[in-house]
C-alpha positions in Angstrom: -22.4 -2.6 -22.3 -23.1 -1.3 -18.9 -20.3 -1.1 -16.5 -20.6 -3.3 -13.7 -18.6 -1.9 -11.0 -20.9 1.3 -10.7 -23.0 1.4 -8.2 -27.0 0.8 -7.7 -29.0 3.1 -6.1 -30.3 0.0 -4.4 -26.4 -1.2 -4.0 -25.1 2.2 -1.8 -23.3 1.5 0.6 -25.0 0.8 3.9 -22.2 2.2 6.6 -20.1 5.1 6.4 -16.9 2.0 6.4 -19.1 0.8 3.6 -18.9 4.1 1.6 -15.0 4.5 2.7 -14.5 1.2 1.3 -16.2 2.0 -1.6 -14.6 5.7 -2.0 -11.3 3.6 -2.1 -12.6 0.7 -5.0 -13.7 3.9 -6.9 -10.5 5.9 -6.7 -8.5 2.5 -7.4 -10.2 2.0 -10.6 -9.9 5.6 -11.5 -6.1 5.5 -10.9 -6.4 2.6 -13.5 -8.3 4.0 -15.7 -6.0 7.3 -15.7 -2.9 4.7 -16.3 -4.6 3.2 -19.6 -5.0 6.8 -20.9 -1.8 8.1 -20.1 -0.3 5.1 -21.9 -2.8 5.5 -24.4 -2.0 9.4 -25.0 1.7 9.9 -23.9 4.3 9.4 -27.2 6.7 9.2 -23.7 6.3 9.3 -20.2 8.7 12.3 -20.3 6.6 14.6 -21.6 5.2 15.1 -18.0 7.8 16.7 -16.4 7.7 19.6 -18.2 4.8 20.7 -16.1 6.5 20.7 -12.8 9.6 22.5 -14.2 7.0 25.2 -15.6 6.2 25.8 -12.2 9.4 26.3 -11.3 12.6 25.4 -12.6 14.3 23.0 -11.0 17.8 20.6 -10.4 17.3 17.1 -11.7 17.7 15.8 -8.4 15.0 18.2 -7.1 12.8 17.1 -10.0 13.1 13.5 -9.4 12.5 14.0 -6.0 9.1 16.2 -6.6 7.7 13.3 -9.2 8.5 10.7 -6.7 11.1 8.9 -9.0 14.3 7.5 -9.4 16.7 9.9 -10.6 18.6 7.8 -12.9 14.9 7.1 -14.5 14.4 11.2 -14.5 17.7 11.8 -16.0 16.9 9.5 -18.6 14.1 11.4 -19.2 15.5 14.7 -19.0 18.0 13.8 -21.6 15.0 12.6 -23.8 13.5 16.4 -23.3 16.5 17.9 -23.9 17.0 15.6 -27.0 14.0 16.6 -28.3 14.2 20.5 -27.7 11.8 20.8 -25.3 14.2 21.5 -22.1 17.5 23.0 -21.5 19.7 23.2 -19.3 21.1 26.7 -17.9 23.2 28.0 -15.0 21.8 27.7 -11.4 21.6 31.3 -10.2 22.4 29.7 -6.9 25.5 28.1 -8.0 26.6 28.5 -11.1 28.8 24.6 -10.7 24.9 23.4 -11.1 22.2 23.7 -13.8 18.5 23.8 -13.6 16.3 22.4 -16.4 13.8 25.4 -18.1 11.3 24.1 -20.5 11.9 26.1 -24.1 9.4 27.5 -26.1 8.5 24.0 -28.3 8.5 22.8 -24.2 5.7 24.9 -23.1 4.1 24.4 -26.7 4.2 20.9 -26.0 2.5 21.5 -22.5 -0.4 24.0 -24.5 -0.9 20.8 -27.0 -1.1 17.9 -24.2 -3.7 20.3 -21.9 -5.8 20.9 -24.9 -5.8 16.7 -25.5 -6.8 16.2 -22.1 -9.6 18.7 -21.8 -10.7 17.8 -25.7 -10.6 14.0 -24.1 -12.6 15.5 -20.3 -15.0 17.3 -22.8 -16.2 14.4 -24.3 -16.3 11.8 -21.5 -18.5 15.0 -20.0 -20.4 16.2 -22.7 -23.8 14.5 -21.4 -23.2 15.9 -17.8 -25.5 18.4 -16.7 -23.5 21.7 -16.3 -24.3 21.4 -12.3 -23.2 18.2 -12.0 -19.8 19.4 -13.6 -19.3 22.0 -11.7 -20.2 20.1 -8.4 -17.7 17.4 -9.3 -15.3 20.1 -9.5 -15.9 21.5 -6.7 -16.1 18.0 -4.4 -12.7 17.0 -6.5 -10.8 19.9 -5.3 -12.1 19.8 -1.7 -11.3 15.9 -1.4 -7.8 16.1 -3.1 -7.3 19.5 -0.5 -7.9 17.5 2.5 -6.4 14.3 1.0 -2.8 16.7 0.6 -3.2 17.9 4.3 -0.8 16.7 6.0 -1.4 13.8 8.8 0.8 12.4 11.8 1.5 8.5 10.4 -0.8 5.7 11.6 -2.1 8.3 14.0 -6.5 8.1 14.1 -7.9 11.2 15.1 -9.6 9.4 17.7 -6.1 8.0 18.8 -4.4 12.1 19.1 -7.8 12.9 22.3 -6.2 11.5 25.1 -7.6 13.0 28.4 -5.3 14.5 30.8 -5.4 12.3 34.1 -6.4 14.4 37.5 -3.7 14.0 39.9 
């Protein structure tokens, strides 16, 4: 069955609002479809902050805070990791009263098993891609999600941030 939200060549948008607006439905329904597989694939929703504290371990309050969660939701999951032996908790070298959460080795073998999933899982929804067309999705995915991350003043239009300087 075809999918009906993709767009006809005869069906592009007209405007670059109408391609905007369209960039958004697009990205909406891809933040969908990325919530069906995460439920799909995830035994827990837990298992994904092992990555940021691979980057860098981190306080819980600091972890909830980079995941944009509640902390009482995080330390559930934290106990859950910890539970499972795939975090611990160890000293802060900043202040020993404190701890820091540090994936363990069955953490980071955890991480190696869930990347390998999701690039198994990429691979195939792929495999009929020409390589170009790959490698230029790559390319426009990382520039768009680059500016996406820049920061911006809030509510601010670029056009609104010219203002001319009256002549006095």
């Amino acid at each position: 069955m075809a999918d009906s939200s993709a767009i006809a060549p005869e069906q592009a948008p007209a405007t670059p609002d109408d391609t905007v607006t369209e960039l958004g439905r697009q990205l909406a329904r891809f933040g969908r479809a990325m919530v069906r597989y995460k439920a799909q694939q995830a035994a827990s929703a837990a298992y994904g902050l092992l990555f940021p504290l691979a980057e860098r371990p981190q306080r819980a309050g600091a972890l909830a805070e980079a995941v944009h969660a509640d902390p009482s939701t995080v330390s559930r999951q934290i106990a859950q990791l910890v539970e499972r032996g795939l975090v611990e908790r160890q000293p802060d070298p900043a202040d020993g009263r404190a701890c820091v959460l540090v994936p363990t080795d069955a953490g980071h073998e955890t991480m190696a098993a869930l990347r390998r999933r999701r690039d198994e899982h990429l691979a195939a929804v792929l495999e009929h891609w020409p390589a170009d067309d790959v490698h230029q999705l790559v390319d426009l995915l990382s520039r768009f999600i680059t500016d996406f991350e820049a920061p911006r003043p809030s509510g601010v239009r670029p056009e609104e941030t010219e203002t001319s300087t009256p002549s006095r």
